[in-house]
C-alpha positions in Angstrom: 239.4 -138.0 -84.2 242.7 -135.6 -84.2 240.8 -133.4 -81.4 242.1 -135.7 -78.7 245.7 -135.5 -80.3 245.0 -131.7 -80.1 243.8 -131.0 -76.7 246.7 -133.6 -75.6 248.9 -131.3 -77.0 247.0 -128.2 -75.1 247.1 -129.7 -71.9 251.0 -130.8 -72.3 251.8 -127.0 -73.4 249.9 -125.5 -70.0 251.8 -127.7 -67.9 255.6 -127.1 -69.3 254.7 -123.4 -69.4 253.3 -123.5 -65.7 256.8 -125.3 -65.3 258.3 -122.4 -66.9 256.5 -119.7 -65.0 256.9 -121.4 -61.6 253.0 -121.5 -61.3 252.4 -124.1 -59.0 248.1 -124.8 -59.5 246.5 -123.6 -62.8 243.3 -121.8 -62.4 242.3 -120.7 -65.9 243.6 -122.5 -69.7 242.1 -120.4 -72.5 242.7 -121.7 -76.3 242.2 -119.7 -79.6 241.3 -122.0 -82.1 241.6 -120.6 -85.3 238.8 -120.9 -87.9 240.1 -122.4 -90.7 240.5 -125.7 -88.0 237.0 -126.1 -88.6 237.1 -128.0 -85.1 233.6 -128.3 -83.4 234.1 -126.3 -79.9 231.6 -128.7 -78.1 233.9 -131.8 -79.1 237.4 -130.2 -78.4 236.0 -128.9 -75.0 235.1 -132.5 -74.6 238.8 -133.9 -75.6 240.1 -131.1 -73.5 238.5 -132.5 -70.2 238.9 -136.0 -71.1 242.8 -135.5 -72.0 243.4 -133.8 -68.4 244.9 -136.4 -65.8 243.2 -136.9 -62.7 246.3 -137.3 -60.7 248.3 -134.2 -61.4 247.3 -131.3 -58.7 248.3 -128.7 -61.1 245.0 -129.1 -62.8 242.3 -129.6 -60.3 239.5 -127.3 -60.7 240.8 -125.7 -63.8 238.6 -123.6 -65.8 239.2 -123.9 -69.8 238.1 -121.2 -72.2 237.4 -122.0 -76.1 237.8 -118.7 -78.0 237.8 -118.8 -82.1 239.9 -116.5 -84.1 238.0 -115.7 -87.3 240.0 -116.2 -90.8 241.3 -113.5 -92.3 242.9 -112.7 -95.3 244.9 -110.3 -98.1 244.9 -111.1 -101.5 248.1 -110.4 -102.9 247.4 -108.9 -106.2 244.9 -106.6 -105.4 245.5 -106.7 -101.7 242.0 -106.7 -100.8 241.7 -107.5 -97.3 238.7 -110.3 -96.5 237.1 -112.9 -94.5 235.3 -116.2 -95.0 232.0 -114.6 -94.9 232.8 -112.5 -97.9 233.4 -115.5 -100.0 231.5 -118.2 -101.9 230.6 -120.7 -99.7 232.3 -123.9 -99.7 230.7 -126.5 -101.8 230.1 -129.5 -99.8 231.8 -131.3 -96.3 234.6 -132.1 -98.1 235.7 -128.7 -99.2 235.8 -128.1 -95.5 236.9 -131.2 -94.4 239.7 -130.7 -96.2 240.6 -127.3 -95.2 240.6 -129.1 -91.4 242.7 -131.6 -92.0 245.3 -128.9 -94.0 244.7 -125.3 -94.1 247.1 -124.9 -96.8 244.3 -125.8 -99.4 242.1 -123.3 -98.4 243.9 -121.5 -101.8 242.3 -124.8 -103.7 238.5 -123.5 -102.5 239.1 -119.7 -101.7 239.2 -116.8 -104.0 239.9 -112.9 -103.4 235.7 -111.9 -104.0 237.2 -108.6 -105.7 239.0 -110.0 -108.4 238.8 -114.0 -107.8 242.8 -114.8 -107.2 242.9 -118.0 -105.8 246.5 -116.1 -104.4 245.8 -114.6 -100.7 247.9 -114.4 -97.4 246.4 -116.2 -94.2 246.7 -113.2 -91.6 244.4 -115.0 -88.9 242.2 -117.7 -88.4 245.0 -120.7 -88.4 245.8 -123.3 -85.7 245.1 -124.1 -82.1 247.3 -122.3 -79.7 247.6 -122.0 -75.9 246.4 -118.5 -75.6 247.1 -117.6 -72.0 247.4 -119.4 -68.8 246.9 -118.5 -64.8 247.8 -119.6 -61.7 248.8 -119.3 -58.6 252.7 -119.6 -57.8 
């Protein structure tokens, strides 16, 4: 389960940027997870607790906000701009399953719904990244 890997990765950003900031106890983490992660928020909330160390004072008592960021995207012949509701819908787990694992194939399953170009920009929706942070310094 990569969820772990990611909210290891969350929690190690927070602290090197409250390092950066001087911020000596973090009171609030908020991630954007993008949609196109297809990550389950109730499981990456979980990873994101169990991933934070008891010992380091930094993080007692810290408060973590999940937010997603919907996909969005531009087709670039037409440059229609659209959203995963305004497509088919993928066929099966493993269309999506694969989209989690590597966003980049979503132009493998996705198509512009005005004139079906499997060629589209990603403007939103990709990723999960360390949205803000507070503290106390």
């Amino acid at each position: 389960m990569h969820e772990f890997a990611l909210a290891q990765a969350v929690v190690d950003a927070a602290l090197q940027t409250a390092d950066q900031a001087g911020i000596r106890r973090i009171v609030r983490i908020t991630v954007r997870i993008g949609e196109l992660q297809q990550i389950e928020r109730d499981c990456f909330a979980f990873a994101l607790n169990e991933v934070l160390p008891t010992t380091e004072p930094r993080l007692v008592d810290v408060a973590i906000a999940i937010e997603t960021e919907a996909a969005r995207f531009r087709c670039r012949p037409c440059a229609h701009a659209f959203a995963l509701p305004d497509v088919q819908p993928l066929e099966g787990d493993s269309e999506a399953e694969a989209i989690h694992f590597i966003p980049e194939l979503a132009h493998a399953f996705i198509r512009c719904p005005r004139c079906q170009s499997p060629d589209f920009e990603v403007l939103a929706g990709r990723g999960v990244i360390l949205q803000s942070l507070e503290g106390d310094q």
